[in-house]
C-alpha positions in Angstrom: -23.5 2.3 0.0 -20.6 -0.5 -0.7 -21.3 -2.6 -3.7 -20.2 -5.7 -5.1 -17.6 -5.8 -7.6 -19.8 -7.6 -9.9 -22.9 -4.5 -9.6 -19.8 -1.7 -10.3 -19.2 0.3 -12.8 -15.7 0.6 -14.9 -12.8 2.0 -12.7 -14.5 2.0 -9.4 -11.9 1.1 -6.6 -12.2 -2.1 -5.2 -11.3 -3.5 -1.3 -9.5 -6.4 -1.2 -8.1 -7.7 2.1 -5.4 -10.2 2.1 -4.2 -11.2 5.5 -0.9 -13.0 4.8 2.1 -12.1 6.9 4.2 -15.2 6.8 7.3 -13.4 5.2 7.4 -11.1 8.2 10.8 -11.3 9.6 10.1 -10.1 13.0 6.4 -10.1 14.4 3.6 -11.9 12.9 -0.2 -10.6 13.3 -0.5 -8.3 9.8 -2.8 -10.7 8.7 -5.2 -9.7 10.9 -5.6 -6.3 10.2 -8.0 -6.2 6.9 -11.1 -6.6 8.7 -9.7 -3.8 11.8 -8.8 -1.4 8.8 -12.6 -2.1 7.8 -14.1 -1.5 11.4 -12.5 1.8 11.7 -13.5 2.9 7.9 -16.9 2.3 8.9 -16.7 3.6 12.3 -19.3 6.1 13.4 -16.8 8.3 15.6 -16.4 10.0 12.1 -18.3 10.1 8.3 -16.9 8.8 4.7 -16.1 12.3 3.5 -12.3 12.8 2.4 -10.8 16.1 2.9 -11.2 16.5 -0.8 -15.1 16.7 -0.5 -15.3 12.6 -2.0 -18.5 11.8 -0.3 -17.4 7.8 -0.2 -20.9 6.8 1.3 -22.5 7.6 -2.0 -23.6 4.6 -4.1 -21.1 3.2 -6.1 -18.5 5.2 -5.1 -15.8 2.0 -4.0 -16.8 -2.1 -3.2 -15.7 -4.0 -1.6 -14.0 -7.8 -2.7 -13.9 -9.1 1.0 -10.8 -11.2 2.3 -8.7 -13.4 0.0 -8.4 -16.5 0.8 -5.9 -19.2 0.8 -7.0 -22.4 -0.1 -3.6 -23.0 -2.9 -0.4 -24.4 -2.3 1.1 -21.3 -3.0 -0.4 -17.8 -1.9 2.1 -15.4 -4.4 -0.3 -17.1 -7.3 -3.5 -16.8 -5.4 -2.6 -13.0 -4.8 -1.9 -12.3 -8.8 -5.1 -14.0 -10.1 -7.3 -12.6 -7.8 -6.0 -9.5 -8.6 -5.7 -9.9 -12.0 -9.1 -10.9 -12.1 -10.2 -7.4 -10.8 -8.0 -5.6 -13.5 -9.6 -7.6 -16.0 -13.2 -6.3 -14.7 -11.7 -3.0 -15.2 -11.4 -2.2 -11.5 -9.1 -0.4 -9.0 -7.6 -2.6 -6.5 -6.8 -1.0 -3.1 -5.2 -3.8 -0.5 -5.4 -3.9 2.8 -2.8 -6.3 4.1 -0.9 -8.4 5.4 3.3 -8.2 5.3 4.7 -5.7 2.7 5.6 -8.6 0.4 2.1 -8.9 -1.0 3.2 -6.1 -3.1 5.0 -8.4 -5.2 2.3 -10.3 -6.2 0.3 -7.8 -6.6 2.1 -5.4 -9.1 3.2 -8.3 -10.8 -0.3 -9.0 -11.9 -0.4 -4.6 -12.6 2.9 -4.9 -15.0 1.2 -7.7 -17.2 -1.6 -5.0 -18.0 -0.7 -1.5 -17.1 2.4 -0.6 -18.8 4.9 2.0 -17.7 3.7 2.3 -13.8 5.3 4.4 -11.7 5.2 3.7 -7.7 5.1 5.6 -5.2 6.5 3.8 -2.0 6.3 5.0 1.4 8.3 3.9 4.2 11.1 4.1 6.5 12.7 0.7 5.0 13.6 0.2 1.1 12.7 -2.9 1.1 15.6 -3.9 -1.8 17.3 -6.5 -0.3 18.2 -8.9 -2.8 17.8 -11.2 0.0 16.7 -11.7 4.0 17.8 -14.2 6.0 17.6 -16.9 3.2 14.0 -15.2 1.6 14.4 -13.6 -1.6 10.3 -13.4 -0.8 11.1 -11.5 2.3 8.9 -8.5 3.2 12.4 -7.0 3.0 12.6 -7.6 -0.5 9.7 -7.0 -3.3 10.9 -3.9 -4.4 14.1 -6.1 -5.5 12.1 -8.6 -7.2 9.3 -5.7 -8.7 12.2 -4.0 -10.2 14.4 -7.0 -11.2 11.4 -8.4 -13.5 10.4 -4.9 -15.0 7.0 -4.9 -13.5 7.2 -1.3 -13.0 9.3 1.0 -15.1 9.6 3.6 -12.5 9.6 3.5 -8.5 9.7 6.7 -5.8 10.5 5.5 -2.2 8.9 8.8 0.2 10.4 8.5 4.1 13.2 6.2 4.2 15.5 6.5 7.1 17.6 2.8 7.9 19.2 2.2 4.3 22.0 0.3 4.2 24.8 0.4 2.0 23.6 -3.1 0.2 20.1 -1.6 -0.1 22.0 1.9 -1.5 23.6 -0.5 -4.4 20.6 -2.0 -5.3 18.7 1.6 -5.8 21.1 2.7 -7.4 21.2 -0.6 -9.4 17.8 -0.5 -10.1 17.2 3.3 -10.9 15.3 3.8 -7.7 14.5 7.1 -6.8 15.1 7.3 -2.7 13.4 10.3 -0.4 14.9 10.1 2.5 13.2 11.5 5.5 15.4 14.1 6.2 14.3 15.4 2.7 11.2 16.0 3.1 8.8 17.9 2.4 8.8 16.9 -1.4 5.6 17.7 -2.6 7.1 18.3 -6.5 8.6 15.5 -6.4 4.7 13.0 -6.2 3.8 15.2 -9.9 4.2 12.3 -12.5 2.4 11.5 -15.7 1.1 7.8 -16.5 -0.2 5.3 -14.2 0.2 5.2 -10.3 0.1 2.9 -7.8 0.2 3.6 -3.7 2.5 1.1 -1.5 1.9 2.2 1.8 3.7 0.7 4.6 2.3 2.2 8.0 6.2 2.2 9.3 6.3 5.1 7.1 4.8 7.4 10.2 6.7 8.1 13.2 5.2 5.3 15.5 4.3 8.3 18.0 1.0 8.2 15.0 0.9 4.9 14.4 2.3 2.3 17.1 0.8 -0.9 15.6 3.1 -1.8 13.4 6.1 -4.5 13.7 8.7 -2.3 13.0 9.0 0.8 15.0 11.8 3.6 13.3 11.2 6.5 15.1 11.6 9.7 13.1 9.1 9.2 11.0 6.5 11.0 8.9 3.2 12.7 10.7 -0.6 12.0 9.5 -0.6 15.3 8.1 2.7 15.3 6.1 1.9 11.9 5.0 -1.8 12.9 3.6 -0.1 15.9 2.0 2.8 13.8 0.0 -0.7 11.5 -0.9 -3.1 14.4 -2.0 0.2 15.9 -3.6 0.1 12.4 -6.6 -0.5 13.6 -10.3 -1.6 11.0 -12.5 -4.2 7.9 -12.6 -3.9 6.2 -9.5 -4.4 3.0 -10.9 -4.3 0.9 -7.3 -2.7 0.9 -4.0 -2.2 -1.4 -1.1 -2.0 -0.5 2.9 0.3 -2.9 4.7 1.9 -3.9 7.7 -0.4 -2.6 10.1 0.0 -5.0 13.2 -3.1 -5.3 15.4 -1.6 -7.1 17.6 0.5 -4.1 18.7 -2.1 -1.3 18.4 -3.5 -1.5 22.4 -5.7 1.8 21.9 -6.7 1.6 18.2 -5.1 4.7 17.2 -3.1 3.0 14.3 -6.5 1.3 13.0 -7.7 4.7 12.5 -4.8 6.1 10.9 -4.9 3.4 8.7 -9.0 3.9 7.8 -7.8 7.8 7.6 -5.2 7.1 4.7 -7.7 4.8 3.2 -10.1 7.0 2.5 -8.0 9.5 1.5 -6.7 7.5 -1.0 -9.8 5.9 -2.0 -10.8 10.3 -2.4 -7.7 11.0 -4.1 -8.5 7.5 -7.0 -12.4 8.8 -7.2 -11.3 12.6 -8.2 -8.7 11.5 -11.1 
């Protein structure tokens, strides 16, 4: 049974959608996938157990915050309060977007109360430019501005395969430690101590397991190495987001239910430490 946020208990994860793609610098339609990431969590083709044995039908286990929604001037703000507010509850935020620049937002409200996080980012794109196309808010860029204010003191990029040589300078600028895909596996390299949180772009998989996305880089990670790089994190996962699922490119659904598979796997993996 989902919950409220208000009925649950300290450190319970919390759903929060947030369907906001307008720094997408190709194809909009990320917004709309919070409520399709639901639909397929909750689908009956399959059950809430994790392959961790997290049974994530029992009561209380995650709730559920619904969809933010926009009604200020500027979104960025209406991101970090909302999810400050849910830090300050002493809950686990896990975000279904919406663009990959909702990450900025969000970990800046994470670095204001959770000292010396450590990221783990998966994707085939950095996402360091300083800027795109005139956007320093790009979905190109929050790692640039998340490292560039200190809001995380350590970030590990799993999967990337198109970095450029500007994106090269700024991880090396920024201390970034890059996996590229031709790396993997590295499994040793997800053991960390301190706080965690999950950016998961679903570009990170080789579109042949997930063709709903904006972005297409073939060459990417499978399901299975994927959940193993996830299950694989040491330390308190202290949130994580899901983003740039595009709906509007998934024509048979199979990208919604990756999506609702890393979910719950991640949602697992938050219960158990």
């Amino acid at each position: 049974m989902t919950l409220r946020p208000d009925a649950a208990q300290p450190g319970t994860p919390v759903i929060l959608g947030v369907p906001f793609d307008a720094n997408s610098s190709w194809l909009r339609g990320a917004a709309g996938a919070p409520p399709i990431i639901r639909v397929a969590l909750n689908s009956i083709s399959s059950n809430l157990w994790t392959e961790t044995a997290v049974d994530l039908g029992s009561r209380g286990a995650f709730c559920d915050a619904g969809d933010l929604k926009f009604t200020f001037d500027e979104p960025f703000a209406a991101i970090e309060n909302k999810i400050g507010e849910l830090l300050d509850r002493n809950l686990r935020p896990v975000c279904l977007g919406g663009d990959h620049s909702i990450t900025l937002p969000i970990v800046r409200a994470f670095g204001q109360r959770i000292p010396g996080l450590t990221i783990f980012h998966f994707d085939a794109h950095p996402d360091l430019y300083d800027e795109l196309e005139g956007n320093r808010l790009s979905h190109a860029c929050p790692f640039a501005r998340i490292m560039e204010e200190g809001a995380a003191k350590r970030l590990i990029q799993i999967g990337i395969r198109t970095m450029t040589g500007h994106q090269r300078e700024q991880a090396q600028k920024f201390g970034v430690e890059v996996i590229e895909m031709r790396q993997l596996p590295a499994l040793d390299r997800m053991k960390v101590d301190g706080p965690v949180y999950i950016s998961f772009d679903m570009d990170a998989l080789d579109p042949a397991f997930a063709p709903g996305i904006s972005h297409r880089e073939p060459g990417g990670m499978s399901v299975r190495e994927a959940i193993a790089h996830l299950h694989a994190i040491t330390g308190r996962i202290a949130g994580a987001d899901i983003v740039e699922f595009n709906p509007a490119q998934d024509t048979t659904q199979i990208t919604a239910t990756v999506a609702a598979k890393l979910l719950k796997e991640i949602l697992g993996k938050m219960i158990l430490n």
